[in-house]
C-alpha positions, -999 to 999 in steps of 0.1 A, spaced: 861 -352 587 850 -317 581 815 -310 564 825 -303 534 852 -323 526 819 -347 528 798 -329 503 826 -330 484 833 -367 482 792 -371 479 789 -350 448 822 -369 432 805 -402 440 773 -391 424 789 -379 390 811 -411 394 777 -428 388 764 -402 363 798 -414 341 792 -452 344 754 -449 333 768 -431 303 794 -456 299 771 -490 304 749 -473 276 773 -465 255 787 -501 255 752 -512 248 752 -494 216 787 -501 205 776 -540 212 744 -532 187 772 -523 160 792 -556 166 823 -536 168 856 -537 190 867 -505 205 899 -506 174 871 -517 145 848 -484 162 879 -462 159 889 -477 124 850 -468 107 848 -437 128 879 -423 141 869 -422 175 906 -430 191 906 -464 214 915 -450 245 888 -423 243 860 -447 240 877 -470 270 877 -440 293 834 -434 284 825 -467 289 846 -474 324 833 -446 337 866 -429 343 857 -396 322 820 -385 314 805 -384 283 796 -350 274 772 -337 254 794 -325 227 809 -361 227 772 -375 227 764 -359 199 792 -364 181 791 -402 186 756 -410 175 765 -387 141 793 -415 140 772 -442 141 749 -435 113 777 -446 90 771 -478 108 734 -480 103 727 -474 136 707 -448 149 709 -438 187 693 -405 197 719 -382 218 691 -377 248 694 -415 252 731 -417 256 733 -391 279 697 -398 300 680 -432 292 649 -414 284 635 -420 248 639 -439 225 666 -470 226 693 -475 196 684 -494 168 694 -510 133 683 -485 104 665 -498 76 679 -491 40 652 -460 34 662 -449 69 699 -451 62 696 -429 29 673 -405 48 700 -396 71 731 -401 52 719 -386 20 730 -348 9 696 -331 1 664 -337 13 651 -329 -25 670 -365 -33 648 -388 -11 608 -398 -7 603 -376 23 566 -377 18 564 -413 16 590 -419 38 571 -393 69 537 -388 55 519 -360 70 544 -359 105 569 -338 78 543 -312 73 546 -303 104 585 -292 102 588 -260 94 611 -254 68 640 -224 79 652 -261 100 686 -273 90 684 -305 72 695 -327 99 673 -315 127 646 -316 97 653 -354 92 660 -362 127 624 -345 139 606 -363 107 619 -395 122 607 -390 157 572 -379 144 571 -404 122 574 -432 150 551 -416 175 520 -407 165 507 -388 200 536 -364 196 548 -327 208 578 -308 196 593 -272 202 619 -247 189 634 -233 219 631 -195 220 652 -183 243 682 -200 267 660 -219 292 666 -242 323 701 -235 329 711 -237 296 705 -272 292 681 -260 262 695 -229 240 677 -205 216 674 -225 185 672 -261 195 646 -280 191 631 -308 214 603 -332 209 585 -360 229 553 -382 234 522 -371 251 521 -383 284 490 -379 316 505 -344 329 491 -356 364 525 -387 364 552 -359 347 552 -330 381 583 -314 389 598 -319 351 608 -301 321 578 -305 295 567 -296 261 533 -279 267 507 -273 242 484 -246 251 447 -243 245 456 -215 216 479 -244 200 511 -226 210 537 -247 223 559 -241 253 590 -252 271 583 -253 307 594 -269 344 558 -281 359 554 -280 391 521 -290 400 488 -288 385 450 -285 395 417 -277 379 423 -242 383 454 -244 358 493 -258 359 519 -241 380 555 -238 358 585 -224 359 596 -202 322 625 -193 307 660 -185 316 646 -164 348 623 -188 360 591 -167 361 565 -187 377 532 -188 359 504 -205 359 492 -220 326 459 -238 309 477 -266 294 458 -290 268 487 -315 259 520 -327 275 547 -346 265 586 -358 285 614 -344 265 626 -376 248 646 -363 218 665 -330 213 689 -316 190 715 -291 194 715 -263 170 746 -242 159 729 -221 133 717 -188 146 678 -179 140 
């Protein structure tokens, strides 16, 4: 067998893999609803077949799909965050609340409590946001309190992040995180979207931006990327 007919079959085995994560996950979540793939398609339009190809495995969830799903399941009171459908990494689906369910279904942010709701966490947002990454953010600052969160400036990371996005995520040690994509807080405040690569008393080695321009950086805080949101309105 020639060498690369071997890579070949490797890298279709490993996105073979990548597709049945997606799918076991997404099974989980369509469990938490208590529907059937025909009661899914019925509240949501999401066609039967479709969903039976995610969750076998047979065709990878995208992004686009992602997103578009855990829009979906808000009408179902249940929140899932998109990172977690595709990754794992945040936080888990779960059952909204009835303030929680008027937060993100309602029209206008002028309509609901948002102070009481958020408290100070919705000071933070600043306000040219769309209202659903607004809510969306409010929610994940609301739930963690040691928290980071960034508005992509430029296409980063091979365009996994684009100009306008936003990301978010929980402080963690920045010695356990090496060789990942991070929010970074600098010691002027400013916050930064970066790939670390190692870090020492002398500063943190990172990689920035769409070129990759290695740095090195003072970094006071640190968070995983656990939540992120697309954004399709230009700055």
């Amino acid at each position: 067998m020639k060498a690369g007919k071997v890579g070949a079959d490797v890298d279709r085995s490993i996105a073979y893999t990548v597709a049945q994560l997606k799918g076991r996950r997404l099974r989980m979540v369509r469990a938490l609803t208590g529907l059937s793939r025909q009661e899914l398609h019925e509240k949501i339009g999401i066609a039967t077949s479709t969903v039976d190809t995610w969750e076998s495995g047979r065709v990878e969830l995208t992004e686009k799909s992602a997103e578009r799903i855990c829009l979906a399941l808000r009408k179902v009171g249940i929140y899932c965050a998109c990172e977690w459908l595709l990754t794992g990494a945040g936080m888990p689906p779960r059952t909204m609340d009835d303030v929680e369910k008027f937060v993100f279904l309602s029209d206008g942010l002028a309509t609901f409590p948002e102070q009481l709701t958020f408290g100070r966490a919705n000071d933070k947002i600043p306000p040219f946001m769309d209202n659903d990454m607004r809510r969306e953010l409010s929610f994940f600052l609301s739930l963690h309190e040691n928290s980071l969160f960034h508005l992509v400036e430029e296409d980063s990371h091979g365009f996994r992040y684009r100009r306008g996005d936003c990301v978010a995520g929980t402080e963690s040690d920045i010695q356990t995180i090496a060789v990942k994509i991070i929010i970074a807080q600098l010691v002027n405040k400013k916050t930064t979207l970066c790939k670390l690569i190692r870090t020492s008393e002398e500063g943190s080695d990172v990689l920035l931006g769409k070129g990759n321009l290695r740095k090195r950086l003072k970094i006071a805080r640190a968070a995983q990327i656990l939540w992120h949101r697309r954004s399709y309105h230009k700055r």
